[in-house]
SELUM-541131 format. One line per 10 residues: for each residue y, x negated, z negated of C-alpha. Coordinates in nm, 4 decimals, padded with zeros to 6 digits. Each point is the difference from the previous one (the first is absolute). Layout:
<sites>
Y/X/Z  ...;
</sites>
This chain:
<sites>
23.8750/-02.7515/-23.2488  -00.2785/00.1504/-00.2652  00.1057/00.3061/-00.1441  00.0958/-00.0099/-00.3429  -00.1486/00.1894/-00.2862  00.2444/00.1123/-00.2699  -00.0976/00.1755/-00.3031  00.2974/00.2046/-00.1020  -00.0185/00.1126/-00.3940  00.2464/00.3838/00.0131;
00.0101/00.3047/-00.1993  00.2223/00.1265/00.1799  -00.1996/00.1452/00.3009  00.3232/00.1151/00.2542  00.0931/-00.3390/-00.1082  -00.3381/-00.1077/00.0423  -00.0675/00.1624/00.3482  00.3718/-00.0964/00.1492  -00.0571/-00.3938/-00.1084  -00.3524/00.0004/00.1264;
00.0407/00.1763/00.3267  00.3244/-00.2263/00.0678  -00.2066/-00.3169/-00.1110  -00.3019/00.0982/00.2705  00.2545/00.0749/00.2852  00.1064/-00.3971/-00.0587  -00.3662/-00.1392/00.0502  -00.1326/00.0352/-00.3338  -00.2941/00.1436/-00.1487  00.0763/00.2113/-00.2877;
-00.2434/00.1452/-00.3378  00.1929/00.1226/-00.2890  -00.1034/00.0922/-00.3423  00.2143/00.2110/-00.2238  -00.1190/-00.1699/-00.3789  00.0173/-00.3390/-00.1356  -00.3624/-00.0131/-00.0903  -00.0669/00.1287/00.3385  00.1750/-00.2792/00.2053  -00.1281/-00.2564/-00.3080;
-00.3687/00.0934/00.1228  00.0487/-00.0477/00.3246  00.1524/-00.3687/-00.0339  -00.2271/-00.0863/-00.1888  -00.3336/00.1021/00.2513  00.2181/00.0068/00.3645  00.2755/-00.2815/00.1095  00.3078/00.1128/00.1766  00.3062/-00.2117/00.1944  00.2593/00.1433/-00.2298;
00.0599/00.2591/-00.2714  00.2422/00.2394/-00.0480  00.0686/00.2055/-00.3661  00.2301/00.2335/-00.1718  00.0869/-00.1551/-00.2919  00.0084/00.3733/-00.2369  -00.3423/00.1632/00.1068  -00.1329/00.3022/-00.1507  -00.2913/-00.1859/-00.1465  00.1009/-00.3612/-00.1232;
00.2357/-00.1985/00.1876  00.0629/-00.2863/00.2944  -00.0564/-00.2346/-00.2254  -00.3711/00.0243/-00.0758  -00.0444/00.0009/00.3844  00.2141/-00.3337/00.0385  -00.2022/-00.1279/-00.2671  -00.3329/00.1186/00.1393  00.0910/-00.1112/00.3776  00.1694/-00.3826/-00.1447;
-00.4050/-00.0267/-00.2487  -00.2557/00.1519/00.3661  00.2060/-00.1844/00.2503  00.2897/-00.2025/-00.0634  00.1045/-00.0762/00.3887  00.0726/00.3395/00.0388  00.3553/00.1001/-00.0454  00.1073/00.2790/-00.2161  00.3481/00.2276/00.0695  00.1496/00.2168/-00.2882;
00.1769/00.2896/00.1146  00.1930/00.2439/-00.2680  00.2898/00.2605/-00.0409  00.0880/-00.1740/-00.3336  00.1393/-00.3630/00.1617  00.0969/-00.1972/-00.3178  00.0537/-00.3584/-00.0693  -00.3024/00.0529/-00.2479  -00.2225/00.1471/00.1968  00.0364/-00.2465/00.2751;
-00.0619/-00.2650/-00.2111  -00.3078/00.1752/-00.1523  -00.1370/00.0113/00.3063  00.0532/-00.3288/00.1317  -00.1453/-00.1327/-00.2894  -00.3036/00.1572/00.0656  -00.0054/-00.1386/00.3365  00.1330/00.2341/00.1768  00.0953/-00.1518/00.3522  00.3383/00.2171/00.0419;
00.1978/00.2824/-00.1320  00.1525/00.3170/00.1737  00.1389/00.3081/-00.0761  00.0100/00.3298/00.0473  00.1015/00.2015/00.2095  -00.2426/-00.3024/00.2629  00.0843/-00.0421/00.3096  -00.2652/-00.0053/00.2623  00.1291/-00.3189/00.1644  00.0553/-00.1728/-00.3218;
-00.2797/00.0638/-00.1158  -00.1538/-00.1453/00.3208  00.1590/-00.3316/-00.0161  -00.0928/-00.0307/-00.3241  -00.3477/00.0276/00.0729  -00.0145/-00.2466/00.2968  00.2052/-00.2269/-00.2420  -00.2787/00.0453/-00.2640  -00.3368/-00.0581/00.2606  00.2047/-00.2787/00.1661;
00.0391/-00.2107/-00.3374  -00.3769/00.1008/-00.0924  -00.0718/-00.1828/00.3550  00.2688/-00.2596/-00.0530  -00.1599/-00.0844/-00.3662  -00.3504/-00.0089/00.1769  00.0823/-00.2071/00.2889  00.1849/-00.2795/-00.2286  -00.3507/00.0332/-00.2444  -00.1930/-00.0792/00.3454;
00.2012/-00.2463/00.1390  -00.0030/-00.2142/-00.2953  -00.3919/00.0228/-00.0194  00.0239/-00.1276/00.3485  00.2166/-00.2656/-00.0321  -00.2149/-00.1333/-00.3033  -00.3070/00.0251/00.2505  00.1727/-00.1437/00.2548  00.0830/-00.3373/-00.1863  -00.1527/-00.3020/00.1896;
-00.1284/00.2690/00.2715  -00.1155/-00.1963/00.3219  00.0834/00.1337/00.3000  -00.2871/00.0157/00.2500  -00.0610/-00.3438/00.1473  -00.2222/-00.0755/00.2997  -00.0294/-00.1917/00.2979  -00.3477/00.1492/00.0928  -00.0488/00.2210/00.3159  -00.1932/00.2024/-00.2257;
00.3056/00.0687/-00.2383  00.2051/00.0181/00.2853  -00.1649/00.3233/00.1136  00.0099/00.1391/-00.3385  00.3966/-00.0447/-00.0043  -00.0147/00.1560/00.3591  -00.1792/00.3111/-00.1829  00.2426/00.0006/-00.2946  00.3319/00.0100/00.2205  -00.1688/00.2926/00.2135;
-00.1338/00.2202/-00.2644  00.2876/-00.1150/-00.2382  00.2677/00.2342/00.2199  -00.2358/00.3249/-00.0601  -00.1021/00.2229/-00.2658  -00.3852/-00.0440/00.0929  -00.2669/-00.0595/-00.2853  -00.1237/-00.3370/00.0022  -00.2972/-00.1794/-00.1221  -00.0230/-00.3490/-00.0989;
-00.3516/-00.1471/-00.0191  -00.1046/-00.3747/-00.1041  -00.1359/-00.2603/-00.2670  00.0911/-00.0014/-00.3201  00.3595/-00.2360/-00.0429  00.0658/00.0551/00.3761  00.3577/00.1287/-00.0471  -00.0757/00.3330/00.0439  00.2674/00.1427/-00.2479  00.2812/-00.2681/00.1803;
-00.1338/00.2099/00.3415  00.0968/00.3300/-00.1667  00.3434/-00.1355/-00.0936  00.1102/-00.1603/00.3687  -00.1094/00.3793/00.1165  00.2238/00.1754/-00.2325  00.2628/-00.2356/00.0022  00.0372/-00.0024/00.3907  -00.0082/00.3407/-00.0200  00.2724/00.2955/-00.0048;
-00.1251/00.0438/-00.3349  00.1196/-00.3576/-00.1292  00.2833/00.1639/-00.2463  -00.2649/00.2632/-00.1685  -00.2464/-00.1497/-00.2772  -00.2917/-00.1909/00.0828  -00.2902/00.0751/-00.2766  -00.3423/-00.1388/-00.0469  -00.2981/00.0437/-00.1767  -00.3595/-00.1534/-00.0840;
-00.2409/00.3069/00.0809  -00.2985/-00.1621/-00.1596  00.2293/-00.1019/-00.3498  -00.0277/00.3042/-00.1205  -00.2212/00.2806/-00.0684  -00.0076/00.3348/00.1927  00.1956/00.2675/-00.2460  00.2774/-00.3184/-00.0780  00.0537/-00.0471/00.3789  00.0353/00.3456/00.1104;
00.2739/00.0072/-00.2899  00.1720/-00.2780/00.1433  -00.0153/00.1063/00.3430  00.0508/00.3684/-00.0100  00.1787/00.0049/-00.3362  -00.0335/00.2568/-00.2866  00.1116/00.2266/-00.2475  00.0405/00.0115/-00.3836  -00.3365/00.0917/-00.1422  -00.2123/00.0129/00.2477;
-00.2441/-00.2898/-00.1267  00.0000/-00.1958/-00.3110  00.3040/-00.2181/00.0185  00.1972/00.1971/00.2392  00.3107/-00.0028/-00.3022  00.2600/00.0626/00.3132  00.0347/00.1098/00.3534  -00.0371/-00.3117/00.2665  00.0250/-00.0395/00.3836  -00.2461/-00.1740/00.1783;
00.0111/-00.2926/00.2368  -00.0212/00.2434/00.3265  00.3662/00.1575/-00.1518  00.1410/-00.3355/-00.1011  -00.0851/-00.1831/00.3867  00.1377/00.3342/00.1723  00.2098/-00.1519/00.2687  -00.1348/-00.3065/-00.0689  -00.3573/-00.1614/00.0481  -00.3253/00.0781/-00.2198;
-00.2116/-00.3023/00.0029  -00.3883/00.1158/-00.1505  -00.1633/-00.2930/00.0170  -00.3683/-00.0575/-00.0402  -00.0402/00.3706/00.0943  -00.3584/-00.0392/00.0537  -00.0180/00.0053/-00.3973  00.1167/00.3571/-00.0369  -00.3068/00.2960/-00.0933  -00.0408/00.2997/00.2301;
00.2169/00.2057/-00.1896  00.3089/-00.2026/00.0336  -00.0595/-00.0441/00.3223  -00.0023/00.3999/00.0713  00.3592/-00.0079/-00.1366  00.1198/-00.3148/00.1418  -00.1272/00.1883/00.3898  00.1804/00.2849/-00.1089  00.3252/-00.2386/-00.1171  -00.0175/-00.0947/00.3820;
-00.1049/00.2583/00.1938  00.2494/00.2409/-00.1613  00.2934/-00.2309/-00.1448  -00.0367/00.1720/-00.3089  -00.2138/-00.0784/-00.3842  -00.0316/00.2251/-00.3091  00.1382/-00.2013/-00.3313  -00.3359/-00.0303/-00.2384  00.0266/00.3409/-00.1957  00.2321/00.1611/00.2259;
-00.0341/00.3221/00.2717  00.3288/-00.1052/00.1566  -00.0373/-00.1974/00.3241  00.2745/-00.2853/00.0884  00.1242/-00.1289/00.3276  -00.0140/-00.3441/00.0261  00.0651/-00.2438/00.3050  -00.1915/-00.3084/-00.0819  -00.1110/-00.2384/00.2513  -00.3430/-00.1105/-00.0781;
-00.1385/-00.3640/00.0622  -00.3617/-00.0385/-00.1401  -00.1997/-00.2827/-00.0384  -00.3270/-00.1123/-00.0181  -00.2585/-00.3164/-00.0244  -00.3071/00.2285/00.0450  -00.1089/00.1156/00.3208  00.1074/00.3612/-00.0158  -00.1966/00.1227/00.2958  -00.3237/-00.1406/-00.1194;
00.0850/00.2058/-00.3767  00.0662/00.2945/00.2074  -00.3315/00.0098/00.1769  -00.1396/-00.0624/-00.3186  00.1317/00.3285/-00.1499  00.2253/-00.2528/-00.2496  00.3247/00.0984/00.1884  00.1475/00.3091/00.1330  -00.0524/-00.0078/00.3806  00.2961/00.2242/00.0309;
00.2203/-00.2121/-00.2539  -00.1182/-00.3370/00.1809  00.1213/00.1126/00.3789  00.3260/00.1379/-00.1707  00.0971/-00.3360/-00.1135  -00.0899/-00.2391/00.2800  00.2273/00.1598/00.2145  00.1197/-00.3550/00.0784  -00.1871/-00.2733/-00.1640  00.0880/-00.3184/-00.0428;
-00.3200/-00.2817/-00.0760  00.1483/-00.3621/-00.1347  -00.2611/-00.2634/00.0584  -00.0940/-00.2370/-00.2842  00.1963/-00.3464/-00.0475  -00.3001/-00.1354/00.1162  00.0304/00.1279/00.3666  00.3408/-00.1356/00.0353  -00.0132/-00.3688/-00.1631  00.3476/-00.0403/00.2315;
00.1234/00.2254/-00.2805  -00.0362/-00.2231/-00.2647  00.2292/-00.2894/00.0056  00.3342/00.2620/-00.0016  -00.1422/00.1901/-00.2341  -00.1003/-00.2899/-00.2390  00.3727/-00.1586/00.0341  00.1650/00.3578/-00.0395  -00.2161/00.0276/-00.3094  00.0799/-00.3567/-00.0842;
00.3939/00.0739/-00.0235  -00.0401/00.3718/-00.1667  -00.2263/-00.1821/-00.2629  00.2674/-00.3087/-00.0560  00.2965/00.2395/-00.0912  -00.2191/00.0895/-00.2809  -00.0960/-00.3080/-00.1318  00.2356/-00.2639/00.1024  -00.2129/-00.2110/00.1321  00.0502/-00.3109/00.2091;
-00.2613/-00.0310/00.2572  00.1387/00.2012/00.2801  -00.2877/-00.0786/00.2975  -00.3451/00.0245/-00.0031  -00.1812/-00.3761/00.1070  -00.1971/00.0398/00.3430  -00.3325/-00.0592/-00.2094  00.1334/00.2862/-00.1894  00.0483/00.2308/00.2918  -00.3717/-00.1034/00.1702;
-00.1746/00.0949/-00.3060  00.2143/00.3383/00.0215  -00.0898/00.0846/00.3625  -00.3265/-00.1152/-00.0820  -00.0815/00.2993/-00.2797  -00.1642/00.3677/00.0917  00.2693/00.1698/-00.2279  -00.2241/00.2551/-00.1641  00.3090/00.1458/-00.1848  00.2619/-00.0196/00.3274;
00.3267/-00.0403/-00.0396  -00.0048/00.0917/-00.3685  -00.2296/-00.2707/-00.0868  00.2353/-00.2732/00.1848  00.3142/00.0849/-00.1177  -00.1920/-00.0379/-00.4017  -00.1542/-00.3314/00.1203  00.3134/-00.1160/00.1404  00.1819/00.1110/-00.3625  -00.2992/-00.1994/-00.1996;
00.0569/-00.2952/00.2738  00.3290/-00.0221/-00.0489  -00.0162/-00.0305/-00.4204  -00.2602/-00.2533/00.0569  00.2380/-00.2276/00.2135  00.1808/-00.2756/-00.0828  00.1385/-00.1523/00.2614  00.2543/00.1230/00.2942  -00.3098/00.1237/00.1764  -00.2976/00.2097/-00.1305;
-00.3223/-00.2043/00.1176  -00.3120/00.1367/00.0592  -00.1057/-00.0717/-00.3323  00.2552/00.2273/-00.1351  -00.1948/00.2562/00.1450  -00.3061/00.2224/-00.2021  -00.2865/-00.2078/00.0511  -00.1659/00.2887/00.2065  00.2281/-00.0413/00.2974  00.0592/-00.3626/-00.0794;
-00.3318/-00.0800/00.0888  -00.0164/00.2718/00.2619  -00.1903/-00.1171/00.3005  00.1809/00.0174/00.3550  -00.0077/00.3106/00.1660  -00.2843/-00.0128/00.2875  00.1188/00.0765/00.3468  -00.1745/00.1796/00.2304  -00.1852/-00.1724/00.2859  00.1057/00.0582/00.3438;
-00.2701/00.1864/00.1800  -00.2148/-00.2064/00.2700  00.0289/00.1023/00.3166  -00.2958/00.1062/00.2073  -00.1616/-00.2555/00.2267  00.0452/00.0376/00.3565  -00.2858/00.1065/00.2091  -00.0965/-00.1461/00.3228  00.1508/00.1819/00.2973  -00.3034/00.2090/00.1100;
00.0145/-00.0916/00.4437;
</sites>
């Protein structure tokens, strides 16, 4: 388990020094401040798992800091502790958002459950925020469907590498599933029950990535109105999926080595390192080794990801692939729209075959969608189909090679 890092607010400082040395011999990792403008200030620039203030400080009061911690980072839970327990004060503070309420004279184990209690339903809250996300990106989510020796061996890769903890890099065309790879890996994998969180290196540029990644704290660029995690803290346990990682500049890619190497990143703005246990799965449709020899790519950063790479060949390679995956496609799309024709014609599935697939599988399961609008029969006919791969020309087979002719026996 990560250790946990509590800020507790006391102006006490026996009270101070007994709560915090009790609190570190249970796993967690304690700072204190003894203000409420101290503790405010650090919110608001440094994020913690949980909070813990006096409510009567010598300088202001619990209050301010519940306020400040609820405005910086609002996932973070917040416990009031006081010698004056009152139905008012109680309320007071759970209106500010105070997560719970104890008083004094604390006891170390109470205070200790109350703690896990708080970081468990800051987890809890950001699983159910994940999951959901998921589920939406989920809806009408193919499962991998082949019939291709070639796929074959890439589901033969998935199941191995699927049971470890190894870095893996996915390489291939543009629309060649390479994000539905990352999933069958993570969700055959002991990992299944933690998150599983992507992201589009080349959408964005270099300062707003690192943010997302690594997260940040309150002020430290123009925008930064609030503490936030970053991806690597929200997949820890889970599976980090960076794809198009060839996209990301030389200075990203120091940290992202760094994220790897040493299973920890720095927050944008912070000195504080965090722990985090994310399983990475990049992916590419450049040829990394060529941008590394090139001086585009970090030769150190390129060797640390393929530690087991996966290549999945274009739709092209594997026309055998195409009929499932045009009817899977067919009965995904016909949820959606209602429509009648539930077969393709056998004109309709020549002319299919027949087509290079620039865009892989992407670009089939969108024709198949248009095709299936255009129909108006049971059946969508080859004339259904975008006039590009309607009028595609069969595929040309390859010649067998002549065999040499035999010489004379030399007597």
């Amino acid at each position: 388990m990560d250790e946990k890092r509590i800020l507790l607010v006391e102006d006490d400082s026996a009270q101070a020094a007994m709560l915090g040395l009790e609190l570190k011999r249970r796993g967690f990792r304690v700072e204190a401040e003894r203000s409420a403008p101290a503790a405010v200030a650090r919110v608001e620039k440094e994020i913690f798992d949980a909070v813990v203030t006096d409510l009567r400080l010598g300088s202001g009061d619990g209050l301010q800091v519940v306020a400040a911690v609820k405005s910086s980072q609002p996932e973070t839970g917040v416990i009031v502790i006081t010698g004056h327990g009152s139905i008012d004060t109680a309320v007071a503070a759970m209106k500010a958002g105070a997560f719970d309420y104890l008083t004094k004279p604390v006891e170390p184990e109470e205070l200790t459950l109350a703690l896990r209690k708080t970081i468990e339903h800051r987890d809890l809250v950001g699983e159910v925020r994940r999951l959901r996300a998921e589920v939406r990106e989920r809806q009408g989510f193919a499962k991998i469907v082949s019939t291709s020796a070639q796929m074959k061996r890439v589901l033969d890769l998935i199941s191995k590498v699927a049971a470890t903890d190894a870095t893996v890099l996915i390489t291939g065309e543009s629309g060649t599933g390479k994000e539905l790879v990352a999933r069958a890996i993570h969700e055959n994998s002991p990992r299944r029950d933690g998150s599983f969180v992507a992201i589009n290196c080349g959408a964005l540029p270099e300062g707003l990535l690192e943010s997302e990644l690594f997260g940040h704290v309150k002020g430290s660029f123009t925008g930064a109105d609030r503490n936030k995690r970053g991806l690597f803290e929200e997949a820890s346990g889970g599976t980090l999926f960076l794809d198009e990682i060839s996209e990301t500049t030389p200075g990203l890619q120091v940290k992202l080595l760094r994220a790897l190497q040493e299973g920890e990143i720095r927050r944008v703005g912070d000195n504080h390192p965090v722990k985090v246990s994310a399983r990475v799965v990049a992916a590419t449709n450049r040829d990394l080794k060529k941008l590394a020899t090139e001086g585009k790519f970090r030769d150190d950063l390129y060797y640390r990801l393929k530690v087991f790479p996966i290549e999945i060949p274009p739709l092209r390679e594997r026309p055998e692939d195409i009929p499932p995956l045009a009817e899977t496609f067919l009965k995904k799309a016909r949820v959606r729209s209602g429509s009648a024709a539930a077969k393709f014609t056998p004109a309709a599935l020549k002319s299919l075959a027949s087509y290079a697939w620039p865009g892989n599988v992407r670009e089939l399961e969108h024709a198949v969608e248009r095709a299936l609008i255009m129909a108006s029969g049971l059946a969508v006919d080859r004339g259904d189909l975008p006039p590009e791969i309607a009028d595609a020309a069969p595929a040309a087979k390859a010649k067998p090679a002549k065999r040499p002719a035999k010489r004379a026996a030399v007597r």
